[in-house]
Each structure stands twice: as structure tokens, then as C-alpha cells.
C-alpha positions as CSV (number, residue, x, y, z in Angstrom):
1,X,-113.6,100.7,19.0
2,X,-110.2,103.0,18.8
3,X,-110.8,105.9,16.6
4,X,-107.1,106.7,15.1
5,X,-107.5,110.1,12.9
6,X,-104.4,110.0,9.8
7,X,-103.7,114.5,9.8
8,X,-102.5,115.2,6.7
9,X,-101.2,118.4,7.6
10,X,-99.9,120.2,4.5
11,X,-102.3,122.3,2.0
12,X,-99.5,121.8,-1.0
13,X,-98.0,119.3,-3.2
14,X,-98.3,115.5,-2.6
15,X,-95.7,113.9,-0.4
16,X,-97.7,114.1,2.7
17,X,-100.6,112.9,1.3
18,X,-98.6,109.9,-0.1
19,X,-96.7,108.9,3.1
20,X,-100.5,109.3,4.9
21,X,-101.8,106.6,2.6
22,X,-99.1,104.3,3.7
23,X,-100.4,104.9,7.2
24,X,-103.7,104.4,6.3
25,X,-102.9,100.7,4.2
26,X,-100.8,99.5,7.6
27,X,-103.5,100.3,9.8
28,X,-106.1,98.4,7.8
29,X,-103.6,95.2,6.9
30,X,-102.8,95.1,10.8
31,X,-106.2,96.4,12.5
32,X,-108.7,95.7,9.6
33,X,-112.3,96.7,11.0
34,X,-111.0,96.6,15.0
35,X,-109.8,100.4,14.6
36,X,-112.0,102.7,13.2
37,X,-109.5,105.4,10.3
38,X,-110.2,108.6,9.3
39,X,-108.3,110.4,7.1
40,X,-108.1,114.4,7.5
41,X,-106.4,115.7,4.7
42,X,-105.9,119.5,5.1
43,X,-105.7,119.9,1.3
44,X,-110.2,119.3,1.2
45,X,-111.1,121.7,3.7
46,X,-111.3,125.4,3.9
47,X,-110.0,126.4,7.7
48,X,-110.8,129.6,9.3
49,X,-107.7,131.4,11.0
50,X,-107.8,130.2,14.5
51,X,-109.2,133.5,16.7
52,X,-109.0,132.1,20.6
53,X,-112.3,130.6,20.4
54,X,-113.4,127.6,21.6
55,X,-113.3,125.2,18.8
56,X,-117.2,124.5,19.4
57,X,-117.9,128.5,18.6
58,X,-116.3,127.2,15.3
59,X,-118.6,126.2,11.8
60,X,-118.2,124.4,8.7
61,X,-114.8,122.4,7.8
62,X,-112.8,124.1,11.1
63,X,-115.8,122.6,13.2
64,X,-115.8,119.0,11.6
65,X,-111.6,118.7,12.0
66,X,-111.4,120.2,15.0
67,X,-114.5,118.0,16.3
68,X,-113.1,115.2,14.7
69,X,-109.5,115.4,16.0
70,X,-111.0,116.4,19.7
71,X,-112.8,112.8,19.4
72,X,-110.1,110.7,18.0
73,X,-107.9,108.2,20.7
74,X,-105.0,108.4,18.1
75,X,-103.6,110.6,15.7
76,X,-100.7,110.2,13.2
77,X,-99.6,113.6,12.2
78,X,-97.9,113.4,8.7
79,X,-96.3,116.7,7.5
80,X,-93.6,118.5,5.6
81,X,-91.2,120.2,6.8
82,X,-91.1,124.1,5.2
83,X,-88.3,126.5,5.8
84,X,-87.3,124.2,9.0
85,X,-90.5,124.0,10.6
86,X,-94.2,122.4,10.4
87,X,-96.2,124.5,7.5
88,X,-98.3,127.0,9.0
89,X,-102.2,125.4,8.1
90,X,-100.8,122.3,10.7
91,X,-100.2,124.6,13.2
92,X,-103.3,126.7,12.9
93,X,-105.5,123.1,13.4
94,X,-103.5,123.0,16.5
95,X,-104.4,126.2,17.8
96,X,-108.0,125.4,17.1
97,X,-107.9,123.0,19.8
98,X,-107.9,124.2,23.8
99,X,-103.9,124.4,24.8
100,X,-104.4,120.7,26.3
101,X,-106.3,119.7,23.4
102,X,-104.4,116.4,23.0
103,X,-104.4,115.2,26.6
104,X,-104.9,111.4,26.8
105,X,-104.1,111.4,22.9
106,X,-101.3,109.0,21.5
107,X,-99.7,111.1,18.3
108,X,-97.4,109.5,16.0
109,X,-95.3,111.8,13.2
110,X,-94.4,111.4,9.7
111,X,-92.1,114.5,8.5
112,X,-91.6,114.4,5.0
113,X,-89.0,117.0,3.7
114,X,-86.2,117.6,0.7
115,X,-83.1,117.2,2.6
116,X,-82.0,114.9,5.5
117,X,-80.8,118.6,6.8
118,X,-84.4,118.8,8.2
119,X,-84.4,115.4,10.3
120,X,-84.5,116.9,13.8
121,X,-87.1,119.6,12.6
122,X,-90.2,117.2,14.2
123,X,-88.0,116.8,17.4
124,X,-87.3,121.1,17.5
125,X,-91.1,121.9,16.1
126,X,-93.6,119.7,16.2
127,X,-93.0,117.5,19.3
128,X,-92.9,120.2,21.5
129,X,-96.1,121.6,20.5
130,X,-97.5,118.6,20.9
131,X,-96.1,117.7,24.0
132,X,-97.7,120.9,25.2
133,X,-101.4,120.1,24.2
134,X,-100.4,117.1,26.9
135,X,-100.3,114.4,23.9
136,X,-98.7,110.9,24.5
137,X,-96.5,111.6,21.6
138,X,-94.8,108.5,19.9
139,X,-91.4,108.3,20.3
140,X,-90.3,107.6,16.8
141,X,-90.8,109.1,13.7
142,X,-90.8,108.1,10.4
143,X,-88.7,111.0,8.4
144,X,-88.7,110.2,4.9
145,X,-86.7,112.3,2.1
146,X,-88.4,113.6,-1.0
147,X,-86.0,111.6,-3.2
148,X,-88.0,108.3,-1.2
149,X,-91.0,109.0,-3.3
150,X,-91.6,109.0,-6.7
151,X,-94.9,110.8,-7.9
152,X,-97.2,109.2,-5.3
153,X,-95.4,106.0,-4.8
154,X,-93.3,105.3,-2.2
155,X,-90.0,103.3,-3.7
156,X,-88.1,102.5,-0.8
157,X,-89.3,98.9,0.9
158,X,-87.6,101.0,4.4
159,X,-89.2,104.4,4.1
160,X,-92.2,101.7,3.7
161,X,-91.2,100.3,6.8
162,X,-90.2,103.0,9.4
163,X,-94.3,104.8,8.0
164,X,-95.6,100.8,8.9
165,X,-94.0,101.0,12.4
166,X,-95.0,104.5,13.5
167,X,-98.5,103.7,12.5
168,X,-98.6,99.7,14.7
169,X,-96.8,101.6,17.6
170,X,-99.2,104.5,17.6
171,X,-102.5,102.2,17.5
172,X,-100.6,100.0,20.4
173,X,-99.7,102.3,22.7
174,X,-103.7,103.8,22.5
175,X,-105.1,99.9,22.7
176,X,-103.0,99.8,25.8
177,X,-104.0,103.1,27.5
178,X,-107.5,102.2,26.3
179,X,-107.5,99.0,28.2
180,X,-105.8,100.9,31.3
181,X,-108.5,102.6,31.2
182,X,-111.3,99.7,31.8
């Protein structure tokens, strides 16, 4: 069974969290029980500062998400974008994990962030990074404005829609490499 882990990578406010969830509903209207979903949302666990350790050497919550992303076949990184760049909890969870932490792992993104002025921040800041842990990174990603959400309700039927495709294309491009593998 495909084990796709939803990152909610932001320890503040609720955007992230709310475009997750959409990730999370898609994968279980198209996948229902044949992928296994786990949601990591940053905001529930207290991480230690990332030291150069191996992530095993590691204990309580920074143990169980690093563990947890180190066994997943997918993840879907949601996250907002701070000052032009990926909030600095995400990229501590990333330096948890060995530099090619992500190799053989397909990543989708979901940037959230108050300005359209911050589109290409996931292209400048976090695809690289990923790219470097050796992740099959998603081409597309779902960018989605504050002004898109509403509380915790998405209200656009395309925001909606571009979250719904990075999630299907994530979860297909790991089936496929999963069956490559066989």
C-alpha cells in the first residue's frame, strides 16, 4: 500500500492547515483505502532544533516526523510563504533528514501566501531544497492567495481544483514508480 504523508509545514495561523485538508479529502475521494494518508501537521508537535544528527539519534515528536516522513513513498508539502521564503520550522524538518533524505520520494507543494508577489517563492525556495534531498518533486504547484480562503474554508471552486490536482498527480507519479519498481 502507498503511504502518502500531507506536511503541514507552518507552526502559525490556519491557511496551511486548511489547504492540507483539501489534500487530504482528494486523496480519500480518489484513492479511498488504496493509499494509506497521514497528516503531519507541524502546529501538534514540539521539534528539536536539527544538530547534524542522524534523525534515528533523535526522540519524541522530532523522531516520530522524521521516522514517519523517512517511510512515506509520497509527500505533499503544504506551506506559507513568510518574508519570501518557506517558514523556518519546514525547513528545520528538512534538515532532520540525511541531505538525500527524499531520494525515491515523489513531493508535491502547496504554498499558501498573502500576495500573488510570492508565486515563484516555491520555485526559488522550496524546490530546490527539495530537489537536493534527491526528491521526484511534482512539477506543479498549487499557489493559493490568502484572499482564496475564508476562515478555514476554501471559497474558490479553482483554488479547490489546482490543491485536487497536485494531490492525484503526486499519488500517480509514486503508483507508477512503485510499480517500476516490481
Amino acid at each position: 500500500m502507498l503511504k502518502v504523508v500531507g506536511l503541514s509545514g507552518s507552526v502559525a495561523g490556519s491557511q496551511t492547515i486548511t489547504t492540507m485538508r483539501e489534500v487530504e479529502k482528494e486523496i480519500g475521494r480518489t484513492y479511498g483505502t488504496e493509499v494509506n494518508f497521514k497528516m503531519l501537521d507541524l502546529r501538534d508537535y514540539q521539534l528539536q532544533a536539527s544538530d547534524g544528527r542522524d534523525f534515528h539519534e533523535y526522540d519524541g515528536d522530532t523522531y516520530q516526523v522524521a521516522t514517519t516522513l523517512a517511510a512515506a513513498d509520497a509527500i505533499i508539502v503544504g506551506t506559507p510563504i513568510f518574508q519570501g521564503s518557506i517558514p523556518g520550522a519546514l525547513k528545520n524538518v528538512f534538515d532532520l533528514l540525511p541531505e538525500d533524505g527524499f531520494r525515491g520520494k515523489v513531493i508535491g507543494t502547496v504554498v499558501n501566501a498573502g500576495s500573488p508577489r510570492f508565486f515563484l517563492a516555491a520555485e526559488y525556495q522550496l524546490k530546490p531544497v527539495l530537489t537536493a534531498m534527491k526528491a521526484e518533486v511534482i512539477s506543479n504547484c498549487a499557489f493559493v492567495e490568502a484572499r482564496e480562503i475564508y476562515r478555514t474554508e476554501i471559497i474558490e471552486d479553482a483554488t479547490k481544483h489546482r490543491i485536487d490536482k497536485v494531490a492525484r498527480q503526486t499519488v500517480a507519479l509514486a503508483q507508477f514508480l512503485q510499480q517500476q519498481e516490481l
